[in-house]
MDAnalysis code that builds the backbone (N, CA, C; Angstrom):
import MDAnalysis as mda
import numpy as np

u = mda.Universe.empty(393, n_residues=131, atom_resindex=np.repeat(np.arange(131), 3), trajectory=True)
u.add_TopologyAttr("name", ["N", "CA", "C"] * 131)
u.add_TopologyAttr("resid", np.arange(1, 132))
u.add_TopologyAttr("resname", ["UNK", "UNK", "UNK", "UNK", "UNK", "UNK", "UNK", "UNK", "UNK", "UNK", "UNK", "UNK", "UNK", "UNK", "UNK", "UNK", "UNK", "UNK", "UNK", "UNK", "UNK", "UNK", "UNK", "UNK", "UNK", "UNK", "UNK", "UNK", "UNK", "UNK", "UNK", "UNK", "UNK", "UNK", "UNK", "UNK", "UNK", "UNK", "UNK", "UNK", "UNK", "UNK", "UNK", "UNK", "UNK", "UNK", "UNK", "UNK", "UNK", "UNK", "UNK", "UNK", "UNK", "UNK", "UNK", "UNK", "UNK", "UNK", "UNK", "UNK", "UNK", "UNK", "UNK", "UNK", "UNK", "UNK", "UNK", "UNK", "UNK", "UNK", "UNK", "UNK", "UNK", "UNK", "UNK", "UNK", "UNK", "UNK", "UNK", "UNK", "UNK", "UNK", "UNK", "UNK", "UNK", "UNK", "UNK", "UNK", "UNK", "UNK", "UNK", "UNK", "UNK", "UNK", "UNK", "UNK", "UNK", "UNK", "UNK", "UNK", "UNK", "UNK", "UNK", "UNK", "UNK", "UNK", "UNK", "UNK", "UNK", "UNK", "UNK", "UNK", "UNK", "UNK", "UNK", "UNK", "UNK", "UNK", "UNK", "UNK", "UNK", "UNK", "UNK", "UNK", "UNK", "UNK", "UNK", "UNK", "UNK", "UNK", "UNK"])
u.atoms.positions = np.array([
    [10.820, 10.583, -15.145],
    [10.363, 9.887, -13.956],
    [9.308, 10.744, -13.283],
    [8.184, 10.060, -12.826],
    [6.855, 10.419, -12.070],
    [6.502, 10.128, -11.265],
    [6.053, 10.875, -9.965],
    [5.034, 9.974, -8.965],
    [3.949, 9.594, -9.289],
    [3.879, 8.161, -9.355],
    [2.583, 7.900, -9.643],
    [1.348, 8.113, -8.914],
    [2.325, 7.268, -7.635],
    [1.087, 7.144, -5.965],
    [2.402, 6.822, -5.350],
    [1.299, 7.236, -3.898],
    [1.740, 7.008, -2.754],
    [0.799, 6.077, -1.882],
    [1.406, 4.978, -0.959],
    [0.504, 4.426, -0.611],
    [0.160, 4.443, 0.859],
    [-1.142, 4.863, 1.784],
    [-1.062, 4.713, 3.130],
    [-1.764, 3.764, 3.280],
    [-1.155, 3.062, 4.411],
    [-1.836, 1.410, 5.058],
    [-2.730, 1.974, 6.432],
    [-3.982, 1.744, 6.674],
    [-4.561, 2.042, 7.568],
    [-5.863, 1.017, 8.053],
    [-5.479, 0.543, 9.419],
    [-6.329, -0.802, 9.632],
    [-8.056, -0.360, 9.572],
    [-8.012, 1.093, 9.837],
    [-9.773, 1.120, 9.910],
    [-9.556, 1.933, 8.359],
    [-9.805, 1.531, 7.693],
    [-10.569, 2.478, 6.163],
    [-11.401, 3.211, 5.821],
    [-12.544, 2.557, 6.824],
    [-13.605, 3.186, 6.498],
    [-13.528, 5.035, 7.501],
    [-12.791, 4.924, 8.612],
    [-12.432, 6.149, 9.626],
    [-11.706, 6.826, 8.544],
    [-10.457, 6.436, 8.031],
    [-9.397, 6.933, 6.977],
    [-10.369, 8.084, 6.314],
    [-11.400, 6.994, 5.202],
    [-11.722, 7.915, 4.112],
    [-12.772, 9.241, 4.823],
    [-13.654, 8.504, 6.061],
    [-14.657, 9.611, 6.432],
    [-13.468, 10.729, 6.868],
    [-12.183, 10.755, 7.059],
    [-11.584, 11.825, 7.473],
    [-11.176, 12.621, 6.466],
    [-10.626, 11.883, 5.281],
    [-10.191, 12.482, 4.541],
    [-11.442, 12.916, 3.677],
    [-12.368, 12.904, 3.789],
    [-13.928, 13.136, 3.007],
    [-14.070, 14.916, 3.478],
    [-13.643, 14.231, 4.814],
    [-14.197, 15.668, 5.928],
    [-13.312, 17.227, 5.975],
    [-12.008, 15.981, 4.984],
    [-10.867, 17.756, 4.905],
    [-11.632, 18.515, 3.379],
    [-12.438, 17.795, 2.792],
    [-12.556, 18.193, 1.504],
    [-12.160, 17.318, 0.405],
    [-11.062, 16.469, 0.291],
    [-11.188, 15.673, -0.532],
    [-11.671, 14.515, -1.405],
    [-11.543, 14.647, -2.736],
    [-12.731, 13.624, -3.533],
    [-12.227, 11.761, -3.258],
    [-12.251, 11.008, -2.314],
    [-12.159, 9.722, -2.297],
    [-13.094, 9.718, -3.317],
    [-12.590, 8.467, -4.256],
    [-13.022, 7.539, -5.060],
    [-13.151, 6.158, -4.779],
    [-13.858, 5.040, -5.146],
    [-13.614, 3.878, -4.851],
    [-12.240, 2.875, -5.340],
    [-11.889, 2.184, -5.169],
    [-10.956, 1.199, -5.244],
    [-11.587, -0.288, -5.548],
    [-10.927, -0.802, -5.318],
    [-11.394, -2.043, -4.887],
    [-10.814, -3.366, -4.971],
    [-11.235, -4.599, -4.336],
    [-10.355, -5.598, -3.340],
    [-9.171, -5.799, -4.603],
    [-7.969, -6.024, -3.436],
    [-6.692, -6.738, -4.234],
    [-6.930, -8.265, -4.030],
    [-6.721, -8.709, -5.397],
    [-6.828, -10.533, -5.489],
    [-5.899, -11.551, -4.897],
    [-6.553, -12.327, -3.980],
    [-5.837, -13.171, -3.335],
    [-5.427, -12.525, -1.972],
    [-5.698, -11.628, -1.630],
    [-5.269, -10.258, -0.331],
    [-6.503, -9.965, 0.572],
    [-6.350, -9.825, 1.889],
    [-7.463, -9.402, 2.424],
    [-7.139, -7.942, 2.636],
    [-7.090, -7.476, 1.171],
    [-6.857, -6.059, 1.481],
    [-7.782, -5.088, 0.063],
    [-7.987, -4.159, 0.469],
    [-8.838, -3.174, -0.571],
    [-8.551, -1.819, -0.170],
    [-8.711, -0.942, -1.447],
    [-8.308, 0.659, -1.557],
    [-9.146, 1.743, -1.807],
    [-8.795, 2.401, -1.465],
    [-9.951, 3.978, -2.049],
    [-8.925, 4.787, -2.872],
    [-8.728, 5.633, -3.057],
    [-8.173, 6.461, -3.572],
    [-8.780, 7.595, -3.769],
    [-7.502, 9.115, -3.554],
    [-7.569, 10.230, -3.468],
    [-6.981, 10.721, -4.825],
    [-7.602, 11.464, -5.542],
    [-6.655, 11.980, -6.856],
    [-5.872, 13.199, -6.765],
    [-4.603, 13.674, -6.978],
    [-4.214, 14.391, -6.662],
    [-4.340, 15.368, -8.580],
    [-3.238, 15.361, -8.646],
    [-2.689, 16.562, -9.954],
    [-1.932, 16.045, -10.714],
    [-2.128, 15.589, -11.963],
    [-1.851, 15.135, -12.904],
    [-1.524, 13.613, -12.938],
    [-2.586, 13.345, -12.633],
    [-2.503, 12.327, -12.556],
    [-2.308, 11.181, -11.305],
    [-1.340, 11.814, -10.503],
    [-0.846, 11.196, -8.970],
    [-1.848, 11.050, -8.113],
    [-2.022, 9.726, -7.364],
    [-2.666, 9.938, -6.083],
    [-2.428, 9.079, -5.519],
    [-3.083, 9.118, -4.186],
    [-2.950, 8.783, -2.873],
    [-3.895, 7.581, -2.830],
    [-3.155, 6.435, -2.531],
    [-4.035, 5.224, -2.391],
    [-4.001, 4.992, -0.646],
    [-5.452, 4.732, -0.397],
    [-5.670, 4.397, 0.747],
    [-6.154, 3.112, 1.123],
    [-4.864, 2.140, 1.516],
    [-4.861, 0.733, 1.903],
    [-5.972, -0.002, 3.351],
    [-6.154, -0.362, 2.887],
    [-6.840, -1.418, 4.391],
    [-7.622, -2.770, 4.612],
    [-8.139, -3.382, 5.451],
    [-7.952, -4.824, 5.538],
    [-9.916, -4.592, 4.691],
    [-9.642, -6.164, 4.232],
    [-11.430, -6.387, 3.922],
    [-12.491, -6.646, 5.278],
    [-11.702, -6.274, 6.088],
    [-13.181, -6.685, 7.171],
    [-12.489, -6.028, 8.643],
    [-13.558, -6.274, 9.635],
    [-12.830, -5.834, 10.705],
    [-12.017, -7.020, 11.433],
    [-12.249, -8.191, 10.621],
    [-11.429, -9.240, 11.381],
    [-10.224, -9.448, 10.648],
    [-9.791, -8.812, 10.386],
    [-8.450, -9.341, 9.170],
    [-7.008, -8.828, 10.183],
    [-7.162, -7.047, 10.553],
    [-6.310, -6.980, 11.472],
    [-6.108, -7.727, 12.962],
    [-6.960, -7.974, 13.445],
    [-6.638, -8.892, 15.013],
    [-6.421, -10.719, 14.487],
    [-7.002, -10.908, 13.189],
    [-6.136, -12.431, 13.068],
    [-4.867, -12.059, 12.676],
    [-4.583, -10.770, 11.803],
    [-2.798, -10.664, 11.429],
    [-2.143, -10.468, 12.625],
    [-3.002, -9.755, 13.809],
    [-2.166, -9.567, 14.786],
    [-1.405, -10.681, 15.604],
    [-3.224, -11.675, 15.599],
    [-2.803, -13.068, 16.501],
    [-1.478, -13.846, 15.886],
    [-1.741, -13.969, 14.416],
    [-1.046, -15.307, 13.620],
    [0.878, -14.172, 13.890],
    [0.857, -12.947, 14.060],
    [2.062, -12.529, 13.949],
    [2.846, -12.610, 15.125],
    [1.992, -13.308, 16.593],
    [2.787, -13.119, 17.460],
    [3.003, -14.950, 17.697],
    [2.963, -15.222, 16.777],
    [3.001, -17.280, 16.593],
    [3.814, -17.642, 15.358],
    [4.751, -18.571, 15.803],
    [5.680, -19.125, 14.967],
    [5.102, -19.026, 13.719],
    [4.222, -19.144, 13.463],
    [3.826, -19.196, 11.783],
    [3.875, -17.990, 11.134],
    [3.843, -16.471, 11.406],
    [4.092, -15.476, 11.292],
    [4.458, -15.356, 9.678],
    [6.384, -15.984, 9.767],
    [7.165, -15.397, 8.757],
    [6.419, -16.755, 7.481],
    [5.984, -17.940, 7.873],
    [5.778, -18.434, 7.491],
    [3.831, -18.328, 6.197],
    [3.683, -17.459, 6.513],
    [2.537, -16.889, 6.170],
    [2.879, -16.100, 5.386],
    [4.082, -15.132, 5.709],
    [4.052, -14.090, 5.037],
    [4.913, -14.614, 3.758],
    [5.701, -15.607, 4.072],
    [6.749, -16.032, 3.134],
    [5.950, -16.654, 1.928],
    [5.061, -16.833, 2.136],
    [3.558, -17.074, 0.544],
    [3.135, -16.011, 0.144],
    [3.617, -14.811, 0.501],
    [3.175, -13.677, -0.270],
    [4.573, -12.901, -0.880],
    [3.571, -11.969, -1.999],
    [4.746, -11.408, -2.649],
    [5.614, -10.400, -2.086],
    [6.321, -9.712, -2.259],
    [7.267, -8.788, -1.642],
    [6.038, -7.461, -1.282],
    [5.370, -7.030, -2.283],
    [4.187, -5.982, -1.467],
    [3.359, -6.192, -0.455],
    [2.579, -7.302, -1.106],
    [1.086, -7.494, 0.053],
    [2.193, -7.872, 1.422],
    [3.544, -8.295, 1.492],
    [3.962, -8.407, 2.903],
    [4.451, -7.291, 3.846],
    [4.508, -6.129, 3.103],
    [4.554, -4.934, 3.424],
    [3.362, -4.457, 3.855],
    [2.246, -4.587, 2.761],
    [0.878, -4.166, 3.294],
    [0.834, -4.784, 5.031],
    [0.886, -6.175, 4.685],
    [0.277, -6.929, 6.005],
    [1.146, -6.506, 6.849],
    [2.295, -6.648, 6.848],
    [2.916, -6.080, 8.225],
    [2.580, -5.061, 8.984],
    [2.524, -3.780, 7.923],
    [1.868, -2.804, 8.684],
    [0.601, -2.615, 8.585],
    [-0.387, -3.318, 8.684],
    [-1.729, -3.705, 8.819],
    [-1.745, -4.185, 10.517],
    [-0.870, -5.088, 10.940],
    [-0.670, -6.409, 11.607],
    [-0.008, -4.742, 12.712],
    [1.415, -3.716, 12.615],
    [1.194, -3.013, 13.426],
    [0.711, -2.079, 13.932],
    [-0.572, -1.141, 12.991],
    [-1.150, -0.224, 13.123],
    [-1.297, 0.566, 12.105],
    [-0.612, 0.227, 10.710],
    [-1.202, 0.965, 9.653],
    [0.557, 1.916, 9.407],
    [0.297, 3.187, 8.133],
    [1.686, 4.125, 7.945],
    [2.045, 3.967, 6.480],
    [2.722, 4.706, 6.328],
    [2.913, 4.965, 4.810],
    [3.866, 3.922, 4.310],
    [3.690, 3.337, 3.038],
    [4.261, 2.055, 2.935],
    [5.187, 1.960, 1.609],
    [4.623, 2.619, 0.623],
    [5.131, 2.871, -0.825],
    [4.958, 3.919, -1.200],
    [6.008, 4.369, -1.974],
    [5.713, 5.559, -3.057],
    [5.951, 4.791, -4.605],
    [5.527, 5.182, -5.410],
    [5.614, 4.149, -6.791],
    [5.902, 5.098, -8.210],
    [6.687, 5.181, -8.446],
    [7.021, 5.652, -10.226],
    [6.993, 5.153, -10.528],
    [6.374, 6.405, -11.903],
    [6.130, 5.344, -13.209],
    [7.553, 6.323, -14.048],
    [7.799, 6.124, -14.717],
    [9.097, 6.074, -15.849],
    [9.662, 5.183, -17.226],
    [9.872, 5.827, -18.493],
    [10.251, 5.304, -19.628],
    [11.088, 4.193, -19.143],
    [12.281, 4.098, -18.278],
    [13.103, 3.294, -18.093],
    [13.662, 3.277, -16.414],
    [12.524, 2.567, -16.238],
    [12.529, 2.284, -14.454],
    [13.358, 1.881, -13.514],
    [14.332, 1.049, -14.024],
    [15.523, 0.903, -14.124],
    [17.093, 2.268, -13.839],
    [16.504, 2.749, -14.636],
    [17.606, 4.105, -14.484],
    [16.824, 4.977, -13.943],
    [15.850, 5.093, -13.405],
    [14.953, 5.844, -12.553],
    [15.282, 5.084, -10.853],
    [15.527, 3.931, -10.640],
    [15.658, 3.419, -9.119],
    [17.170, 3.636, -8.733],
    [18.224, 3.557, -9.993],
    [19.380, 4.248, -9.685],
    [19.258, 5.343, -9.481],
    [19.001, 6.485, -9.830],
    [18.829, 7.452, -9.521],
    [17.864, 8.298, -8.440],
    [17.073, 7.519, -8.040],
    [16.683, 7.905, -6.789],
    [17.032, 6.660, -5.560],
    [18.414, 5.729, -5.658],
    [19.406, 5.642, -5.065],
    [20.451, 6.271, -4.574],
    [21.059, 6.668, -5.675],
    [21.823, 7.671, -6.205],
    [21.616, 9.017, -5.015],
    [20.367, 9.309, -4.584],
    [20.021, 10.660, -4.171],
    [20.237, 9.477, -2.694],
    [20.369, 8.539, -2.624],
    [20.584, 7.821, -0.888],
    [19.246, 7.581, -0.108],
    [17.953, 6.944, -1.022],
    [16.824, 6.322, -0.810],
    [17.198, 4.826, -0.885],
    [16.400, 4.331, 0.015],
    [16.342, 2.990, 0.147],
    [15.129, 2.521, -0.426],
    [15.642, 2.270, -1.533],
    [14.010, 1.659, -2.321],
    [14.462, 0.152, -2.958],
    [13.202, -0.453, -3.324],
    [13.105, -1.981, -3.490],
    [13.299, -1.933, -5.076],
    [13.825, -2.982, -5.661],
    [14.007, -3.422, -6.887],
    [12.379, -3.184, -7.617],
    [12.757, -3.049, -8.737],
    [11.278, -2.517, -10.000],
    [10.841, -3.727, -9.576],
    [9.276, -3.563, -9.810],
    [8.222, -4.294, -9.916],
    [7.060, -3.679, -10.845],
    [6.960, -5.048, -12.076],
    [6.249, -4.453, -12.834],
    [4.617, -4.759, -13.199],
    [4.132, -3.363, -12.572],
    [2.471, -3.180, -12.623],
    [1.568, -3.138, -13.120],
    [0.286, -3.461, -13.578],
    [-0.411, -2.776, -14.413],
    [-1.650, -2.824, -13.636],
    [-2.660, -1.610, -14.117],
    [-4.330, -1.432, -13.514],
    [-4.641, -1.975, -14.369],
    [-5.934, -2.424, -13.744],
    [-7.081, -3.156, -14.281],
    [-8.380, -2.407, -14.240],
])
């Protein structure tokens, strides 16, 4: 079992990466998730692992998640999305924060027991692939 990434949600992106540019690190590009008003940069760490840096496609994406979240339609919006992007959006919608950590592992399965097991609250496998 491996860390693959970690993921931070942050409503301004473009502030995110000029900060993290400014500690020294190599941001790379990302780019938009399908069907999502959301897109990534990414930081590479060491062997492989890194740091994905989440945020909305525009500057209007967070103040409509904000509006539509304080109106009955809310859960109803979110309930058309999959179990991630509703994580993304939520904390998009309250200010951004670390949202996922993601392994990769031969048998992912006996990898989520076991970092149960250690008394993490983590979500059932979901299975990924890059493009």
């Amino acid at each position: 079992m491996l860390l693959d990434h970690v993921v931070s949600v942050d409503p301004d992106l473009p502030r995110a990466v000029a900060a993290y540019r400014a500690l020294g690190l190599p941001v790379r590009t990302g780019g938009r998730h399908r069907g999502q008003p959301t897109r990534n940069e990414l930081i590479p760490l060491s062997g492989g692992t890194y740091l994905e840096l989440l945020g909305p496609t525009s500057v209007f994406v967070r103040p409509a998640l904000r509006l539509v979240r304080r109106t009955p339609f809310w859960d109803g919006y979110l309930s058309g999305k999959g179990p991630i992007p509703r994580r993304f959006l939520r904390l998009l919608a309250q200010g951004g924060g670390l949202s996922d950590f993601c392994l990769a592992a031969t048998d992912l399965g006996a990898a989520v027991e076991r970092v149960r097991g250690a008394g993490a609250a983590v979500s059932d496998p979901i299975r990924m692939t890059r493009t």
